[in-house]
DONUKOL-875322 format. One record per residue (C-alpha): x, y, z; residue number from 1. Coordinates in pm, 1 decimal, always signed. Layout:
! DONUKOL-875322
((X, Y, Z), NUM)
...
! end
This chain:
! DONUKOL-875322
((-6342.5, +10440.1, -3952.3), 1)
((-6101.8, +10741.0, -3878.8), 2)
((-6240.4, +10741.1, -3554.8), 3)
((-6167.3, +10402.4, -3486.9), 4)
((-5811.2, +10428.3, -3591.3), 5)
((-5753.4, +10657.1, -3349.1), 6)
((-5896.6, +10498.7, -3055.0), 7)
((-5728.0, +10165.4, -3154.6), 8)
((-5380.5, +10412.7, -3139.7), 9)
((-5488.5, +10504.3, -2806.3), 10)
((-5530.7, +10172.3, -2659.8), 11)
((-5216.2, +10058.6, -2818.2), 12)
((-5010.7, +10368.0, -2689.4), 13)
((-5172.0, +10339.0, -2317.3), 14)
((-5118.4, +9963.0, -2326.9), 15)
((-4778.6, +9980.4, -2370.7), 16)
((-4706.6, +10260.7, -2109.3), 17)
((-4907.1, +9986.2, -1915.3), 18)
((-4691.1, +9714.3, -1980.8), 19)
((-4383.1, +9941.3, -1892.3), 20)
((-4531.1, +10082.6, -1593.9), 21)
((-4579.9, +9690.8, -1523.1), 22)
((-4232.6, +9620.3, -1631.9), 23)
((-4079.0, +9906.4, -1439.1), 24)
((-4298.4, +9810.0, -1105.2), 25)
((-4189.5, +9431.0, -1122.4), 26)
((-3813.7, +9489.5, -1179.1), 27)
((-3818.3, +9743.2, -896.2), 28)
((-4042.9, +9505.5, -690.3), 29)
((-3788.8, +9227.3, -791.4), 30)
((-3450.9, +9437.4, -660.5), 31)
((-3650.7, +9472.2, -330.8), 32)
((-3677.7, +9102.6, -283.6), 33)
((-3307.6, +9050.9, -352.0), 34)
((-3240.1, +9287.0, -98.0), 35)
((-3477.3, +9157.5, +173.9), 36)
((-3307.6, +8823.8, +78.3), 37)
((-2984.4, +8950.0, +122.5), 38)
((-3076.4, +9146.6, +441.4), 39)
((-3248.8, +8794.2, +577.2), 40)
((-2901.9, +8636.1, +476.3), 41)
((-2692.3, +8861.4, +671.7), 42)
((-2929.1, +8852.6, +987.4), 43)
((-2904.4, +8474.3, +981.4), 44)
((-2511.3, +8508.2, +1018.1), 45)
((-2594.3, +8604.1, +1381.7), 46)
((-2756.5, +8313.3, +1486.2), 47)
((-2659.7, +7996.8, +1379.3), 48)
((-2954.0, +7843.9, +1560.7), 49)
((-3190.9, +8000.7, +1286.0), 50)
((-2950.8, +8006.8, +967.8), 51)
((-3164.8, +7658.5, +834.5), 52)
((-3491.4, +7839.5, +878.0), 53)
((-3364.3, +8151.7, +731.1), 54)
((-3179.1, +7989.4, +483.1), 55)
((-3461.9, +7846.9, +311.4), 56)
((-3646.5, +8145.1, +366.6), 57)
((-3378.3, +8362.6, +186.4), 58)
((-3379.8, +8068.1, -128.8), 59)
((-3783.3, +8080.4, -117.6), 60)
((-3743.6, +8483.1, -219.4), 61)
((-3467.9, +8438.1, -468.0), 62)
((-3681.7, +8192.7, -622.7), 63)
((-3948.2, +8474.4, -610.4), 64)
((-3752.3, +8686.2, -824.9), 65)
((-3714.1, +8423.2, -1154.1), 66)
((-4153.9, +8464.4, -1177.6), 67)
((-4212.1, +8668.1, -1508.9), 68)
((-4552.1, +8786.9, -1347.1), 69)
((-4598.7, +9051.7, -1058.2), 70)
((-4918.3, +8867.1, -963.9), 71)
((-4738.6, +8542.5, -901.1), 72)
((-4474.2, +8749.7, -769.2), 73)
((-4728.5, +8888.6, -489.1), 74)
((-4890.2, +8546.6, -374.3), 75)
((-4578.3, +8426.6, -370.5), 76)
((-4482.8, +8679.1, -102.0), 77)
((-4815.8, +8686.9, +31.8), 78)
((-4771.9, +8333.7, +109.3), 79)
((-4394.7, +8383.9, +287.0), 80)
((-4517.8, +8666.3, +455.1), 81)
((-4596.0, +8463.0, +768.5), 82)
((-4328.9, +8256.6, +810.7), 83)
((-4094.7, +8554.2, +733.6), 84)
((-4290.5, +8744.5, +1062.0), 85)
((-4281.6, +8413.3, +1290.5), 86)
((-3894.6, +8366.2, +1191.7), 87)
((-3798.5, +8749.8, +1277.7), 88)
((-4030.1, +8742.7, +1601.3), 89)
((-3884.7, +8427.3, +1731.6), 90)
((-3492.6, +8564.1, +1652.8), 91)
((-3600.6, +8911.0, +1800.2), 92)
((-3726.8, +8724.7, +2148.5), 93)
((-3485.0, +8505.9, +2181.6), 94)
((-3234.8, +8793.4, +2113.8), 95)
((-3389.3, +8987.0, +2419.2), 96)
((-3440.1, +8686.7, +2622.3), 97)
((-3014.6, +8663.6, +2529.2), 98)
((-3001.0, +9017.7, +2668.9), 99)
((-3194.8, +8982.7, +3016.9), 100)
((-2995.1, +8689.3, +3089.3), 101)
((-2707.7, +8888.8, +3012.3), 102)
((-2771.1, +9171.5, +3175.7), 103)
((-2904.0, +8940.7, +3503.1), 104)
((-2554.8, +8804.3, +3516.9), 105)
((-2369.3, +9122.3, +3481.3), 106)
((-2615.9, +9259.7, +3794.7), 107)
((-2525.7, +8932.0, +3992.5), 108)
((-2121.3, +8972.2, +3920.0), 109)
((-2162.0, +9342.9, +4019.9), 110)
((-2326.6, +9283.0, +4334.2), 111)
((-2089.7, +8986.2, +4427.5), 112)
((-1787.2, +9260.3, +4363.0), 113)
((-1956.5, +9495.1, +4560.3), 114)
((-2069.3, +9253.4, +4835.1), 115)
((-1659.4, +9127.2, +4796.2), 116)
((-1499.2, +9488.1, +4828.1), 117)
((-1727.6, +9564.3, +5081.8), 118)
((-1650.4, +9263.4, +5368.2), 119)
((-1274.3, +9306.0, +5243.9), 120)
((-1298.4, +9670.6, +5455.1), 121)
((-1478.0, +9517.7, +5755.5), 122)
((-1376.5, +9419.4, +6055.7), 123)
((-1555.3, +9070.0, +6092.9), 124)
((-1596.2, +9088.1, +6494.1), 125)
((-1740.8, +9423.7, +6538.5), 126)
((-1906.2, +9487.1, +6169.5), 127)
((-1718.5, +9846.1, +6221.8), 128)
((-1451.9, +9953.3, +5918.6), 129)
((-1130.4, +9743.9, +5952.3), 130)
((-760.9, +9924.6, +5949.3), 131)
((-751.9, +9896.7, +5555.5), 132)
((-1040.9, +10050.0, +5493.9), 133)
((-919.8, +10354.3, +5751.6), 134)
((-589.4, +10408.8, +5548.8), 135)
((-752.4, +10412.4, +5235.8), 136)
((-1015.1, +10713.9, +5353.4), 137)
((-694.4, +10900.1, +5510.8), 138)
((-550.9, +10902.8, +5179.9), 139)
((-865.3, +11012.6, +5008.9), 140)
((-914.7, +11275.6, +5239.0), 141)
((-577.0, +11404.2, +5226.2), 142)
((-578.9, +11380.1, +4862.8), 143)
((-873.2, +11615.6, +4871.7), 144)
((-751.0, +11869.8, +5121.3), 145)
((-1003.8, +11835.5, +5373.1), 146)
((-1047.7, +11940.3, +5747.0), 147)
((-1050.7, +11640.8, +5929.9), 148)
((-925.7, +11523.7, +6302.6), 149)
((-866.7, +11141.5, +6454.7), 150)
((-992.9, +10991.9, +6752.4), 151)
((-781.2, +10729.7, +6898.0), 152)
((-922.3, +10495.9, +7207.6), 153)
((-756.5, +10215.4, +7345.8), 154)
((-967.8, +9986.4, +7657.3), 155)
((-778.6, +9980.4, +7934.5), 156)
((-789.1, +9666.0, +8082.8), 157)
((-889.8, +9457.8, +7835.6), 158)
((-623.4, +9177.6, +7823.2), 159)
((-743.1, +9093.8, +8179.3), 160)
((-1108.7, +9024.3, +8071.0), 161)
((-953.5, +8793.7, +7831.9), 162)
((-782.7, +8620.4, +8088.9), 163)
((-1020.5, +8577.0, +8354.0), 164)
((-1367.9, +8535.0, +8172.0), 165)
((-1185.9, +8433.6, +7812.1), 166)
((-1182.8, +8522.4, +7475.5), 167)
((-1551.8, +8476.8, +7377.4), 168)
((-1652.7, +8721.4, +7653.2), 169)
((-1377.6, +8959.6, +7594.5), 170)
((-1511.6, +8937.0, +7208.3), 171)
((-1867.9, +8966.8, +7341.7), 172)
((-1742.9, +9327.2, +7498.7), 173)
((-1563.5, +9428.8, +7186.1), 174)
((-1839.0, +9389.3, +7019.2), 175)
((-2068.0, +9600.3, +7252.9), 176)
((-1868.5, +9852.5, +7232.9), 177)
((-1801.7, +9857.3, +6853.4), 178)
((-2179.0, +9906.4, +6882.8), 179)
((-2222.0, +10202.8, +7135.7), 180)
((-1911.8, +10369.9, +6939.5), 181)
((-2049.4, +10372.6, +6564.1), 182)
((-2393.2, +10518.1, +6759.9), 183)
((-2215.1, +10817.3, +6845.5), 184)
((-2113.2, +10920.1, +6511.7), 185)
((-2244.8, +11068.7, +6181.5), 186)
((-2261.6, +10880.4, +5845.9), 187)
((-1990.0, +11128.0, +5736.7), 188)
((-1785.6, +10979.5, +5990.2), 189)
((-1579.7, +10673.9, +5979.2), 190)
((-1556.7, +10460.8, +6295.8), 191)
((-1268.1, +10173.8, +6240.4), 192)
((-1167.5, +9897.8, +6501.6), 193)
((-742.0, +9926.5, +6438.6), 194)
((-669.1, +9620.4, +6543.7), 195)
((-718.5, +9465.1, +6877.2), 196)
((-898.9, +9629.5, +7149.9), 197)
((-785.4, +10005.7, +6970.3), 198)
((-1090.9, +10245.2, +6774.2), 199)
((-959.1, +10512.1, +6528.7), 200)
((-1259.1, +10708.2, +6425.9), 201)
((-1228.7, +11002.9, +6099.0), 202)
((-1458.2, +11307.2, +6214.5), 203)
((-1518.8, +11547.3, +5969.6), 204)
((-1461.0, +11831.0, +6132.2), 205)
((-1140.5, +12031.2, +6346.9), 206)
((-986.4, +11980.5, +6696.6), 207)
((-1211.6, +12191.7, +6864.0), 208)
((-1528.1, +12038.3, +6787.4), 209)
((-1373.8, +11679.0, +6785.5), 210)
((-1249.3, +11739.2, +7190.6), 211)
((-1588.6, +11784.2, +7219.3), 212)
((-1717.2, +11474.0, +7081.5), 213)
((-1479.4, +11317.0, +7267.2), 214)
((-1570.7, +11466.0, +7620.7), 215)
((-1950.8, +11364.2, +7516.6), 216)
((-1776.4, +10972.0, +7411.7), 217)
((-1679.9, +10950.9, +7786.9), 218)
((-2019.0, +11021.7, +7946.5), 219)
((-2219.9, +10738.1, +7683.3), 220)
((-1970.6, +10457.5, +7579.7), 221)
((-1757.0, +10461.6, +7911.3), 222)
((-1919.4, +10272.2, +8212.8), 223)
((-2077.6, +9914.7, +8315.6), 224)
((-2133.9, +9640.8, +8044.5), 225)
((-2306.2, +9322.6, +8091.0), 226)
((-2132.9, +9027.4, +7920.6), 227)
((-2183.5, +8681.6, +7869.0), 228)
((-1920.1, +8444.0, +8038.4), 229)
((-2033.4, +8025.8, +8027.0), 230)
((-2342.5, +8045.6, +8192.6), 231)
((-2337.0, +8365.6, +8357.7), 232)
((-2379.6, +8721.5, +8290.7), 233)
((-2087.8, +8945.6, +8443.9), 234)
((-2106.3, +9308.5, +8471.3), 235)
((-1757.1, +9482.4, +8366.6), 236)
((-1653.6, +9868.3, +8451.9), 237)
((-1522.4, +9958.7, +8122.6), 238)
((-1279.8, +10205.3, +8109.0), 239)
((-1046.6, +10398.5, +7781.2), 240)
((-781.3, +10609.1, +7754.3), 241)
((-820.1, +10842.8, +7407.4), 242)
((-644.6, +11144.8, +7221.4), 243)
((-740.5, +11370.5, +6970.6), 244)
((-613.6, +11553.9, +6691.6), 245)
((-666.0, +11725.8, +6323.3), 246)
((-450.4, +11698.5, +6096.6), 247)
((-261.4, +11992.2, +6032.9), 248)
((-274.1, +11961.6, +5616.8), 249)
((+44.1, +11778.3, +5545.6), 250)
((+177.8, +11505.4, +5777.2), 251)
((+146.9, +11131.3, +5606.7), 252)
((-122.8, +10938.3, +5780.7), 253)
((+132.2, +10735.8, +5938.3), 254)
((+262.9, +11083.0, +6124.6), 255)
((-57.2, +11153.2, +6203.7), 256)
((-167.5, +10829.0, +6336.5), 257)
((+162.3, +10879.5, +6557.7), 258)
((+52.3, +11164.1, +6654.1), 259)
((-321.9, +11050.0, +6790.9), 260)
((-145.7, +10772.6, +6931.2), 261)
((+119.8, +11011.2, +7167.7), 262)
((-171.1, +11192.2, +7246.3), 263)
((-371.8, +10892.0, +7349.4), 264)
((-102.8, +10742.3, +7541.6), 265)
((+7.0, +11068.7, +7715.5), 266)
((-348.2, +11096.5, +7860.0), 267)
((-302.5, +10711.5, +7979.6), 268)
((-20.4, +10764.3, +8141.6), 269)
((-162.0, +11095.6, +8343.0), 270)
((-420.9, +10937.6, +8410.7), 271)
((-190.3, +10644.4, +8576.1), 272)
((+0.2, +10911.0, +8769.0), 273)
((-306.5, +11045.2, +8927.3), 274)
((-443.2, +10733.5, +9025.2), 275)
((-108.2, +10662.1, +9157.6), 276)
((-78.6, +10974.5, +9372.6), 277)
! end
């Protein structure tokens, strides 16, 4: 009898740490669900395409929460569990779907800027760097203190092709030469038609070694070209007078494209005299 007693204590004593192990689990079980509904609830401010879905979603686990039994409490969840997954899936998809189509569009702008800045600096007859895009390099390279000499060439000549075969064959020469010019020079280099039928070209490097690219300019881009005139292919002696000089580390670009110009036109006009004599 004493025996049973005690055993019947026993029981009674683990059943009720039972029921509050029970108790505890399903109120802690019950705070989760409030917050997953409240997390749900939050996520479906985002979106307004998914706030019915989620909506009823978030009211199907607050209803959850008002079952007195963890059991009923689990199919219950069970039973959400896979519309809960489909919902977040579909927002998560569509969310990166959002994002590649976002991030296409900022890769198409981009490239249009670039492709924009880049014809704004381009000459659009020769393909060579246009006078804007030559000042702002000066600049830079002034800015930065480097060792750097110009190249001036002007055709001599040229309004006469113009005249006599026209403008689309004195264009088709321009642009042969434009050609044979930016062949001649590094990647470092910048090769720039000025305007008309005058080439500036930035060399990175001094006087010395720029005379000498200059000398070799002569013997490849100086001679016979073969143009198109109407029908018929002409063959014109091309001919340029050119300076050089480096900049000496701090004359304005304007000074110094004085300066490559005087040269230039000092060597025309000796040229001229000789010829004359």
């Amino acid at each position: 009898m004493q025996t049973h007693e005690h055993a019947s204590g026993e029981l009674a004593h683990w059943a009720e740490k039972a029921h509050q192990r029970a108790a505890d689990s399903e109120r802690e079980f019950k705070d989760v669900l409030l917050l997953m509904a409240k997390a749900i609830g939050t996520a479906s401010e985002t979106d307004s395409r998914y706030a019915r879905e989620v909506t009823e979603l978030t009211e199907r686990l607050r209803s959850i929460v008002t079952l007195n039994d963890l059991a009923g409490m689990r199919r219950s969840i069970l039973e959400s569990a896979s519309a809960l997954t489909g919902c977040v899936q579909r927002i998560t998809l569509d969310g990166q779907a959002q994002m590649q189509r976002l991030s296409a569009e900022v890769r198409e702008y981009r490239a249009r800027l670039e492709e924009s800045e880049t014809l704004s600096t381009l000459d659009p007859l020769t393909g060579l760097s246009n006078r804007r895009r030559l000042e702002q390099a000066l600049d830079l390279k002034m800015k930065a203190g480097d060792t750097f000499s110009l190249i001036m060439i002007d055709l001599n000549g040229f309004k006469a092709v113009n005249d006599r075969f026209g403008h689309l064959a004195g264009d088709d020469l321009l642009k042969q030469f434009a050609g044979e010019l930016r062949g001649q020079f590094r990647m470092a280099d910048l090769v720039a038609r000025w305007g008309g039928d005058e080439f500036v070209i930035i060399v990175a490097c001094n006087q010395n070694d720029a005379t000498a690219r200059l000398h070799r300019l002569r013997r490849k881009v100086i001679g016979d070209y073969k143009i198109s005139s109407g029908t018929r292919t002409i063959t014109i002696p091309l001919s340029a007078s050119m300076g050089v000089v480096q900049w000496d580390g701090t004359e304005s670009g304007q000074d110094l494209l004085a300066r490559a110009d005087y040269c230039m036109y000092s060597g025309k006009e000796a040229n001229a005299a000789l010829v004359a004599g």
